[in-house]
C-alpha positions as CSV (number, residue, x, y, z in Angstrom):
1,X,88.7,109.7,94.0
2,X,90.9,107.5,91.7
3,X,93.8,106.2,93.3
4,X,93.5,102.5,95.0
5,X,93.9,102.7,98.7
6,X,96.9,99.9,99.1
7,X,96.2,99.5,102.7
8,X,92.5,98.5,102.2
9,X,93.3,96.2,98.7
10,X,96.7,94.4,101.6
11,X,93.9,93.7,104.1
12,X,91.4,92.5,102.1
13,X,94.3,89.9,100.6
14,X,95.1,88.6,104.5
15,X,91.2,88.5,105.3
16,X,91.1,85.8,102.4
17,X,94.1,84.1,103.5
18,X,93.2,84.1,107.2
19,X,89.3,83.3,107.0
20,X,86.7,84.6,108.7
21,X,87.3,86.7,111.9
22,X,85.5,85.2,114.4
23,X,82.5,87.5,116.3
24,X,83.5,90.1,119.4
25,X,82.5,89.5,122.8
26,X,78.6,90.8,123.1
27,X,80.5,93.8,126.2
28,X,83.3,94.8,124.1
29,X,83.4,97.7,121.2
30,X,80.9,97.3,119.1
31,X,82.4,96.4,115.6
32,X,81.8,98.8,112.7
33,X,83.1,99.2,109.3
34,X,82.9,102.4,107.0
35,X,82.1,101.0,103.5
36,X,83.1,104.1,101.0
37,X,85.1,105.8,98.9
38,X,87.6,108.4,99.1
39,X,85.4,110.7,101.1
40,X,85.4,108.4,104.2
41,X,88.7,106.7,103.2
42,X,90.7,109.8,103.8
43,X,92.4,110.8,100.3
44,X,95.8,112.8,100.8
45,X,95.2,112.5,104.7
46,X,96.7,110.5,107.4
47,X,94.7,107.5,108.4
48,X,94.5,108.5,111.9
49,X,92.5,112.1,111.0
50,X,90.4,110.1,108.0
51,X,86.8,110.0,108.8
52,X,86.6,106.5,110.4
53,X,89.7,107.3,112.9
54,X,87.9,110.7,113.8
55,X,84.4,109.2,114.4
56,X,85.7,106.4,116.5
57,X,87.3,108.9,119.0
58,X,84.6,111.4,118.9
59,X,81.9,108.1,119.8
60,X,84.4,106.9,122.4
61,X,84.5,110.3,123.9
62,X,80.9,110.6,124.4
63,X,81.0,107.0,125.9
64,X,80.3,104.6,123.1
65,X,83.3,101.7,122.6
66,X,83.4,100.7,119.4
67,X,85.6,99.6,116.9
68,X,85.4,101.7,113.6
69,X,87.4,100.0,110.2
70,X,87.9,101.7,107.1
71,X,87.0,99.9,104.4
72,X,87.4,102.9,102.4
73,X,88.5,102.8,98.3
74,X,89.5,105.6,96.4
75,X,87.5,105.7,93.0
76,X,85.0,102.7,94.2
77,X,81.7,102.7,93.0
78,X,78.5,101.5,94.2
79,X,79.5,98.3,92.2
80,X,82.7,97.9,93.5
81,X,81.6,98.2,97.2
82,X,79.4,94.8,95.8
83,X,81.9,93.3,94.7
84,X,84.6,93.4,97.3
85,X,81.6,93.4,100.0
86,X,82.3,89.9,101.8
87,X,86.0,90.7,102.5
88,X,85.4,94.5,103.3
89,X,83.2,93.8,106.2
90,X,83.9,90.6,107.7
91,X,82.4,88.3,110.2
92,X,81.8,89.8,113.3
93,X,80.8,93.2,112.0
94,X,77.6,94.3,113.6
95,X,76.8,97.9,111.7
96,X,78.3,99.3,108.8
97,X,78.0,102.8,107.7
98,X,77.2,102.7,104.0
99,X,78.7,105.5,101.7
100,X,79.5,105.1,98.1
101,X,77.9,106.6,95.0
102,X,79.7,110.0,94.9
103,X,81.6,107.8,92.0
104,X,78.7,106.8,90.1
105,X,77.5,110.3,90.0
106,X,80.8,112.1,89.1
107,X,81.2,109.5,86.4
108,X,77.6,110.0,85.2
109,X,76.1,106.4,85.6
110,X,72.9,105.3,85.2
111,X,70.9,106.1,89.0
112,X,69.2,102.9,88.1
113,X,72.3,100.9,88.2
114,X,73.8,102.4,92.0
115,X,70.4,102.3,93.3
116,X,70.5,98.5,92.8
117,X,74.1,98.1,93.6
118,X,73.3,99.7,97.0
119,X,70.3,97.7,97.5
120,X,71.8,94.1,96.8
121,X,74.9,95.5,99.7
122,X,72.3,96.2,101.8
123,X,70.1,93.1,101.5
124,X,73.2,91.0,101.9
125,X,74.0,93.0,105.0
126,X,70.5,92.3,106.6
127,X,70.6,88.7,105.5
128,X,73.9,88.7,108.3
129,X,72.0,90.5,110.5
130,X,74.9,93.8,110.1
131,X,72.9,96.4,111.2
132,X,73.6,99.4,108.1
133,X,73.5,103.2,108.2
134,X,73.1,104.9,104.9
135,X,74.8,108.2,104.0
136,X,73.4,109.7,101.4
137,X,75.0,111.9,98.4
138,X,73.6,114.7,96.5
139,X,74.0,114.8,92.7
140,X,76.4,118.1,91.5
141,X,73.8,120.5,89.7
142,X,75.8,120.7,86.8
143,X,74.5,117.5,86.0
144,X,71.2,118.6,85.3
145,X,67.6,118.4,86.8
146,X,66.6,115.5,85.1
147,X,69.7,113.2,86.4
148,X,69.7,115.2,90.2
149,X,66.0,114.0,90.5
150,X,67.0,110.7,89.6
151,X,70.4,109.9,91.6
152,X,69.3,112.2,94.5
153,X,66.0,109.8,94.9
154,X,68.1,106.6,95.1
155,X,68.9,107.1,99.2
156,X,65.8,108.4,100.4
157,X,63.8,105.1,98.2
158,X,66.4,103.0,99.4
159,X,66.1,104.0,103.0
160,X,62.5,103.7,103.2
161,X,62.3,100.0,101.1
162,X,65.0,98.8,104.0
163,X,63.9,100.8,107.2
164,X,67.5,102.1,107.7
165,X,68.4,105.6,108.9
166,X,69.6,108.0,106.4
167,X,72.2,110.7,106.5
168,X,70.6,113.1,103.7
169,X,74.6,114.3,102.3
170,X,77.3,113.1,103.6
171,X,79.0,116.1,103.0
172,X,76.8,118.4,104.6
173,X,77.9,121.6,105.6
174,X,81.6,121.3,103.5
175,X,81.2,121.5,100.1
176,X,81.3,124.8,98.8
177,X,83.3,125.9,101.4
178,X,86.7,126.2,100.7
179,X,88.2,126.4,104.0
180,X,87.6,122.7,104.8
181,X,88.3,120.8,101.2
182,X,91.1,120.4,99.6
183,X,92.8,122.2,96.7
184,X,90.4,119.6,94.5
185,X,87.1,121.3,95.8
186,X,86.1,117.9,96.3
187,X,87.6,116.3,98.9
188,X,87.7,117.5,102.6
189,X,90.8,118.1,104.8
190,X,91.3,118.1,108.2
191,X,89.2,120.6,109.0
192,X,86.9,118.9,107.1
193,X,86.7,115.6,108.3
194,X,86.1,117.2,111.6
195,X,83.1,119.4,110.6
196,X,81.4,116.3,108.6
197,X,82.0,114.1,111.8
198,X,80.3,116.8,114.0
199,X,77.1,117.1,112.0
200,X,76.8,113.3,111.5
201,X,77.6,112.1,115.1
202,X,73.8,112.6,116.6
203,X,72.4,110.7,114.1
204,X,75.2,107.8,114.5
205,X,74.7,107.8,118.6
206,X,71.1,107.6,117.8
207,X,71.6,104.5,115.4
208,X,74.3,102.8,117.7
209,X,71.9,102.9,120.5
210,X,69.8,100.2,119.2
211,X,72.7,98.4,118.3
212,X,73.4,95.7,121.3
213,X,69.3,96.6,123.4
């Protein structure tokens, strides 16, 4: 989770050179963006098999058009997503799926400190009506009860304070198994990509439905 993704940082540079993008026609793909880390941006994988690239064709084969951007950084923290936020998801962006923290909590910062990171992201989101779905992260037990309480709290508070749906662990049903992460034990491959878009994709259709009624 610590090296830059160059493609993200090169088009977040021509975003500020080039403005604004205007907003898509209200009948073509709906526009998301994956605001994350490495575990959405795709570390050591091909773009086309990272997790934005496999939920977009997994939505448009069950019948939903949409446009899926990864906004992805490796090594970005709650904080970081803030701070890069209005070139990451630009105008014309109608949901973004929000996924960062795994950072914060490998790094051992204060839960305090995401949990308001995340919340300012999101109330700047709602304040340009960009509809947000939150995937949550699960503190490593290693860590100890007292900080899991805390950092695994943050989502759940967050998604109730906001109304948004949550996605309890992003990484549900891949960690701890070693045939879908890499040789890291953090990060998923391939097969892992495909396993975590599989378990999330009812809850996504579910949240895209509302998106354009």
């Amino acid at each position: 989770m610590r090296t830059r993704s160059w493609a993200v940082a090169l088009m977040g540079a021509c975003l500020l050179l080039a403005g604004p993008s205007p907003a898509r026609a209200a009948n073509g793909p709906i526009q998301i963006v994956v605001l994350g880390d490495s575990l959405s941006a795709g570390y050591l994988l091909p773009q086309q098999v990272a997790f934005p690239a496999v939920l977009e064709k997994a939505l448009r084969a069950s019948g939903i058009d949409v446009d899926i951007a990864n906004a992805g950084v490796s090594g970005d923290t709650a904080r970081g997503g803030l701070e890069r936020l209005d070139w990451a998801v630009p105008e014309g962006t109608e949901a973004v799926i929000l996924e960062l923290g795994a950072n914060d909590m490998l790094r051992g910062l204060d839960p305090a400190r995401t949990q308001d990171s995340l919340d300012q992201i999101i109330t700047r989101l709602k304040a340009r009506n960009v509809r947000v779905f939150l995937a949550g992260m699960l503190a490593a037990p290693s860590l100890g009860r007292e900080y899991g309480e805390k950092f695994n709290a943050i989502y759940p508070a967050l998604a109730a304070k906001h109304g948004l749906p949550r996605y309890p662990f992003f990484l549900e049903g891949v960690t701890g198994n070693r045939a879908l992460v890499l040789e890291d034990g953090l990060h998923p491959n391939r097969a892992g990509v495909e396993q975590m878009v599989r378990s999330i994709l009812p809850m996504i259709r579910t949240f895209l439905d509302g998106i354009r009624s």
